[in-house]
C-alpha positions as CSV (number, residue, x, y, z in Angstrom):
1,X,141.6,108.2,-175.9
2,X,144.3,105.9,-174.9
3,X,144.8,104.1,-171.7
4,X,147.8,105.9,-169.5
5,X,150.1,102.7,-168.8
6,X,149.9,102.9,-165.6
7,X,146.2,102.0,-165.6
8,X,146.3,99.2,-168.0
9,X,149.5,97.9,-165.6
10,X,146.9,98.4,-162.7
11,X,144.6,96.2,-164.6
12,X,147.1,93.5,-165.6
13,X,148.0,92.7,-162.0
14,X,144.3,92.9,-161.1
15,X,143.6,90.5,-164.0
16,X,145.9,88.2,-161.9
17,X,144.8,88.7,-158.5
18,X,142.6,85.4,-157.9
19,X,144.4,82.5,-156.2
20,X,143.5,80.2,-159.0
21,X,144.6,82.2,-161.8
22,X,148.1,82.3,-159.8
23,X,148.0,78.5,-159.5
24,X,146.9,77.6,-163.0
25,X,149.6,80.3,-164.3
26,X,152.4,78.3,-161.4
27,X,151.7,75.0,-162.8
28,X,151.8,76.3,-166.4
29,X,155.2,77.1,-165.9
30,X,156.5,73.7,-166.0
31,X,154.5,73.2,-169.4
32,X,151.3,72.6,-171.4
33,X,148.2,70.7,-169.3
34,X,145.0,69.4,-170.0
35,X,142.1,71.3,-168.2
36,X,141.7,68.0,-165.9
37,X,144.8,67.8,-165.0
38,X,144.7,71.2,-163.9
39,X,141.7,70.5,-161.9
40,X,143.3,67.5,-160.7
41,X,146.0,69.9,-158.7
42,X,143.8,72.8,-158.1
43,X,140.9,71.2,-156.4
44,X,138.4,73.6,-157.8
45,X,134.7,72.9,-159.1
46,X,134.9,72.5,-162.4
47,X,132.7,75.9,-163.6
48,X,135.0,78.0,-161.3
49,X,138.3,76.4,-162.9
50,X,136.7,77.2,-166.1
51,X,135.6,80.3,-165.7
52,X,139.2,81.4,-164.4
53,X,140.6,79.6,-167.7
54,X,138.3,81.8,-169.4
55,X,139.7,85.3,-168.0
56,X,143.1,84.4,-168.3
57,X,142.2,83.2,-172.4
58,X,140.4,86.4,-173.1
59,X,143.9,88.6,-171.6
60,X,145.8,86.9,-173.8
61,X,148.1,85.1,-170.6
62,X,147.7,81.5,-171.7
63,X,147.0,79.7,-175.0
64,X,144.6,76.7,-175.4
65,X,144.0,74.1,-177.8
66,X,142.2,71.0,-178.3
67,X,143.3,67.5,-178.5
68,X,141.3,65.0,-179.2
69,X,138.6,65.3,-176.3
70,X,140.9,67.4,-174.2
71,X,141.3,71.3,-174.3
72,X,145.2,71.8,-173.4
73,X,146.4,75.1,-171.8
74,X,150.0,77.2,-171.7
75,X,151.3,80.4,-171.2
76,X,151.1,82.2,-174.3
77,X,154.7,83.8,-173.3
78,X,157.7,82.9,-171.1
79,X,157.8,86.4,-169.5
80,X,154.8,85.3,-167.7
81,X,156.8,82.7,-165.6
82,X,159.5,85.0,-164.9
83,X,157.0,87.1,-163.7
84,X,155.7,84.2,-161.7
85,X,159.1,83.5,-160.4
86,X,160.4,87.2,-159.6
87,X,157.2,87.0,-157.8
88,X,158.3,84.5,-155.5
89,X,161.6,86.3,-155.1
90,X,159.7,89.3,-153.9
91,X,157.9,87.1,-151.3
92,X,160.7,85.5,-150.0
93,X,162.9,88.3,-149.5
94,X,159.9,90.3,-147.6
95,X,159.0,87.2,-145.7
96,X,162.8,87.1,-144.6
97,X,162.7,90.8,-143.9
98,X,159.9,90.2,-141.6
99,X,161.2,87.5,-139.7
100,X,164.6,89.5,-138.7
101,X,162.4,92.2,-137.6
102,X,160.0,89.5,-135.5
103,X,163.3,87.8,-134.2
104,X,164.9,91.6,-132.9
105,X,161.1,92.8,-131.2
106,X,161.8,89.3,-129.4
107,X,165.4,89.7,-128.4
108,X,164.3,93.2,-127.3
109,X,161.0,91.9,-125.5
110,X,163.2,89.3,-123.7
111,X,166.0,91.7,-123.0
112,X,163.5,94.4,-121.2
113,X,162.1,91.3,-118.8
């Protein structure tokens, strides 16, 4: 029985509903890192960094390989930094949204004083 894809897109945005995942997935964008350079500009314990490299491996988001002594990580597609970044579009244009709306309740509030 197959998965309606609805659910399985309920589960990819689930899969990336962790704060870390969203930041390791942001500073992928800009291009392969070493795991401690990612925990460099996270400021996670190691274990939980890891664990959230883990989840993100297994769902086939980013890539890894090893160098040397160093396991390097990357998105495994560029769709997943437009995603990243039409995410940020989203934001800002409901955080603008919200502020016209804060700034009218004000005018109002000030007008009926």
């Amino acid at each position: 029985m197959s998965v309606p894809l609805y659910q399985a897109k309920a589960e990819f945005f689930r899969m990336l509903g962790h704060p870390v995942r969203i930041r390791v997935l942001e500073l992928l964008r800009d291009g392969p890192m070493p795991v401690r350079d990612l925990l460099a500009a996270i400021e996670v314990e190691p274990p939980s960094l890891s664990q959230q490299l883990a989840l993100l491996r297994r769902s086939g988001i980013v890539t890894s390989r090893r160098e040397g002594s160093s396991v390097v990580y990357a998105l495994a597609s560029k769709d997943v930094a437009d995603l990243m970044q039409a995410a940020r579009r989203i934001l800002t244009e409901m955080l603008t949204w919200q502020n016209e709306l804060l700034a009218e309740l004000r005018e109002t509030e000030v007008a009926a004083s």
